[in-house]
C-alpha positions as CSV (number, residue, x, y, z in Angstrom):
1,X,16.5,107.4,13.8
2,X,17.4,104.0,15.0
3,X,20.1,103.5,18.2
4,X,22.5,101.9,16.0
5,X,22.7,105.2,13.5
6,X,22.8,107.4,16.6
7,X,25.6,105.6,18.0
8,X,28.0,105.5,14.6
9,X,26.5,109.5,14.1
10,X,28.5,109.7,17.9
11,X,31.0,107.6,16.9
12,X,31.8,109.8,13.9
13,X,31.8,113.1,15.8
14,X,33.6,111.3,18.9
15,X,36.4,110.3,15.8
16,X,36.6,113.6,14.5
17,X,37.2,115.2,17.5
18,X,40.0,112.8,18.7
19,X,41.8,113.4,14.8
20,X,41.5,117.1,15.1
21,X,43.1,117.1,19.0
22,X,45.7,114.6,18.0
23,X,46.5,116.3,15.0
24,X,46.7,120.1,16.8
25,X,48.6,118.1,19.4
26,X,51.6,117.1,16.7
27,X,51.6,120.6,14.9
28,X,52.4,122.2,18.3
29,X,54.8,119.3,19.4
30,X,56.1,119.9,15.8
31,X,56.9,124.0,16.5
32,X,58.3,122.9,19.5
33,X,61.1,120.7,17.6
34,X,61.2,123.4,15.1
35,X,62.1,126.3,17.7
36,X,64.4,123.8,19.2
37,X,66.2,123.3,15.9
38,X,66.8,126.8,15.9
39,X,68.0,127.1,19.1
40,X,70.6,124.0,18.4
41,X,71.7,126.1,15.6
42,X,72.6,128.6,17.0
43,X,74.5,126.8,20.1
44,X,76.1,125.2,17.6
45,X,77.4,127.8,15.9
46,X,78.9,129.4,19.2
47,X,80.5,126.4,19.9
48,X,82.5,125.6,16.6
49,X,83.7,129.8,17.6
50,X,85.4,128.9,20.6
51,X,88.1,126.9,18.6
52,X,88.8,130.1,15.9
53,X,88.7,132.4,19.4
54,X,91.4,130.2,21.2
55,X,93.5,129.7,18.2
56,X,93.9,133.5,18.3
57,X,94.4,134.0,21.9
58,X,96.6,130.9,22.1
59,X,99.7,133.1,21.2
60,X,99.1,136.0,23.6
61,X,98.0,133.6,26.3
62,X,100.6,131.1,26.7
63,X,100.7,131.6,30.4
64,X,96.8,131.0,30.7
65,X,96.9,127.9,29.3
66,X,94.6,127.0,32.1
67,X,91.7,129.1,31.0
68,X,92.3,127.7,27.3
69,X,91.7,124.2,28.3
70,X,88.7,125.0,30.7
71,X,87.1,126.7,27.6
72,X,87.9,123.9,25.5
73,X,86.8,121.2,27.8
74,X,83.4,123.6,28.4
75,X,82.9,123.8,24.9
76,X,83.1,120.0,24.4
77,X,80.9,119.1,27.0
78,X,77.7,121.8,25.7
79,X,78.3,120.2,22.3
80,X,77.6,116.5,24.3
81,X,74.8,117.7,25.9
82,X,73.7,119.2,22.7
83,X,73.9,116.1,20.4
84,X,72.1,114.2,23.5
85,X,69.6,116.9,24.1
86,X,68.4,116.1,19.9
87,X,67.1,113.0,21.2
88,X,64.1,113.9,23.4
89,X,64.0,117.8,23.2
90,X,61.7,119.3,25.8
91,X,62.7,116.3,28.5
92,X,63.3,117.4,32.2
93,X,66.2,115.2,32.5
94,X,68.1,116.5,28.9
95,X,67.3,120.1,29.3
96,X,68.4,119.9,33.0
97,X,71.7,118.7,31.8
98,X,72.3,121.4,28.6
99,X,71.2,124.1,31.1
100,X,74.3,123.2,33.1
101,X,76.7,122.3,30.5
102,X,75.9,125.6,28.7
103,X,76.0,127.8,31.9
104,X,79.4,126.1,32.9
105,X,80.2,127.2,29.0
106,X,79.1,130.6,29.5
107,X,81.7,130.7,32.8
108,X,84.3,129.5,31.0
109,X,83.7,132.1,28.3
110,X,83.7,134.6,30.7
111,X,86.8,133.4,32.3
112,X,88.6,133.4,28.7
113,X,87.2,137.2,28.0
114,X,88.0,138.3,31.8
115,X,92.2,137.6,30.6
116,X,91.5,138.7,26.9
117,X,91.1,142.0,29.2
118,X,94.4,141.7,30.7
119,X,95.9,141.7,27.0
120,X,95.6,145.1,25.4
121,X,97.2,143.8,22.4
122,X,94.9,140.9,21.9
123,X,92.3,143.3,23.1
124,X,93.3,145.4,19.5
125,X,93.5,142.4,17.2
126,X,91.1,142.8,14.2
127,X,90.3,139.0,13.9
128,X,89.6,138.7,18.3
129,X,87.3,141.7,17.6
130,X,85.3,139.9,14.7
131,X,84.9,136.9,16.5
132,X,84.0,138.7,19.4
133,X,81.4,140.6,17.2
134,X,80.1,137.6,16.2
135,X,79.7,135.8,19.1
136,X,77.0,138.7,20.7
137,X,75.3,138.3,17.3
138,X,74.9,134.7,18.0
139,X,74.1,135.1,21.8
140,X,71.4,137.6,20.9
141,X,69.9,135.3,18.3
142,X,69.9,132.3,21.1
143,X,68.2,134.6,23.2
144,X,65.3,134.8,20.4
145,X,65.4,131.4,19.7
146,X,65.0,130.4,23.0
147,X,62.0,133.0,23.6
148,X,60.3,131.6,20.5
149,X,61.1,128.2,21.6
150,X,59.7,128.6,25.2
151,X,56.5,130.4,23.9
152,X,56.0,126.9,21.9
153,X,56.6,125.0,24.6
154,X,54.1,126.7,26.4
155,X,51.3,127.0,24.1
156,X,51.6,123.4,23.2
157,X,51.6,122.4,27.1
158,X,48.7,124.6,28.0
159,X,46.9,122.5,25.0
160,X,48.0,119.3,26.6
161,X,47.2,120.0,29.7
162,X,43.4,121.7,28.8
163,X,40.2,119.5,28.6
164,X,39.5,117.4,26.4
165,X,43.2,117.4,25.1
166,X,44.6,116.0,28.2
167,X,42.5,113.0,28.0
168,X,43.7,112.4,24.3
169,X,47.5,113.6,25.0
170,X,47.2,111.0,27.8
171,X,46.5,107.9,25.8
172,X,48.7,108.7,22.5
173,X,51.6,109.5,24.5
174,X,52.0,113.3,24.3
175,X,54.9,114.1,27.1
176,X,55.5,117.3,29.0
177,X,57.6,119.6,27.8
178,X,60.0,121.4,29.3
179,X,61.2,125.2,28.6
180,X,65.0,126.4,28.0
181,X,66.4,128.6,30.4
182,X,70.6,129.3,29.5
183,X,72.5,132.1,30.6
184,X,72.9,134.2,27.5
185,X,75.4,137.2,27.0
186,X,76.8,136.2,30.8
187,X,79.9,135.2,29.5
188,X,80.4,137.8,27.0
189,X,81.5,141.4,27.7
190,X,79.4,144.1,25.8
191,X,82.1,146.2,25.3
192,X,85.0,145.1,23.8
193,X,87.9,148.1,22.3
């Protein structure tokens, strides 16, 4: 075997190990931005609530107009930081910013449900019940998306970061990821009658 054949027979094998990191490298990025999806779903979905929850409280809560507009003005901002957050999922800087626009949402939730209390008779309607029904359904389902998306974030970081992957990751550009941590069912009362 001449030098030449040994070096494209090392070449070959060098080639094939660089395509099979890089390409385990984008599946895993790739479950990441899938579990993300799910979790932007799901925010989603609690957000476009708040509107059908205010427009029923608005009539029992014309004195708390205060805690309406904080819960509006909450919800606005999580959807922002939501739409921005598409962008570069897993960055330091974007999930640093949705973990505080959603935990100042979660307040203002619990702010809106603390006065619901006040209001037996809001506290009895059918339709504040269904939402609220609803809305645990969809915090508990964040709570699984965001443990499915964490576990992907991990997996695919521990890949990055291990030898020889972190040599490869390196030069193609394969960023940290960062893991979600919101503040689920904090601004929801369990019980609700």
């Amino acid at each position: 075997m001449t030098a030449s054949t040994l070096m494209t027979i090392i070449s070959v094998i060098i080639a094939m190990i660089v395509i099979t990191i890089f390409n385990r490298l984008v599946r895993k990025r790739n479950y990441c931005r899938n579990s993300f999806a799910q979790i932007d779903v799901q925010l989603k979905k609690r957000h476009d609530l708040v509107p059908n929850l205010v427009s029923v409280a608005q009539g029992y809560l014309k004195h708390e107009a205060v805690v309406l507009e904080k819960v509006i003005s909450a919800r606005q901002q999580a959807s922002e930081s939501l739409m921005a957050s598409r962008d570069d999922i897993g960055a330091l800087a974007k999930m640093q910013i949705l973990m505080q626009s959603e935990s100042s949402f979660a307040s203002a939730l619990q702010g809106f449900f603390a006065n619901v209390e006040a209001y037996p008779e809001l506290k009895a309607n059918q339709q504040m019940k269904l939402l609220h029904e609803e809305l645990i359904h969809i915090e508990n389902t964040i709570a699984f998306a965001r443990q499915a998306y964490n576990d992907s974030v991990t997996f695919y970081n521990i890949d990055r970061e291990s030898f020889p992957s972190n040599i490869i990751a390196g030069l193609l550009g394969f960023k940290h990821l960062v893991q979600l941590d919101l503040e689920i069912n904090s601004g929801v009362p369990k019980v609700f009658q």
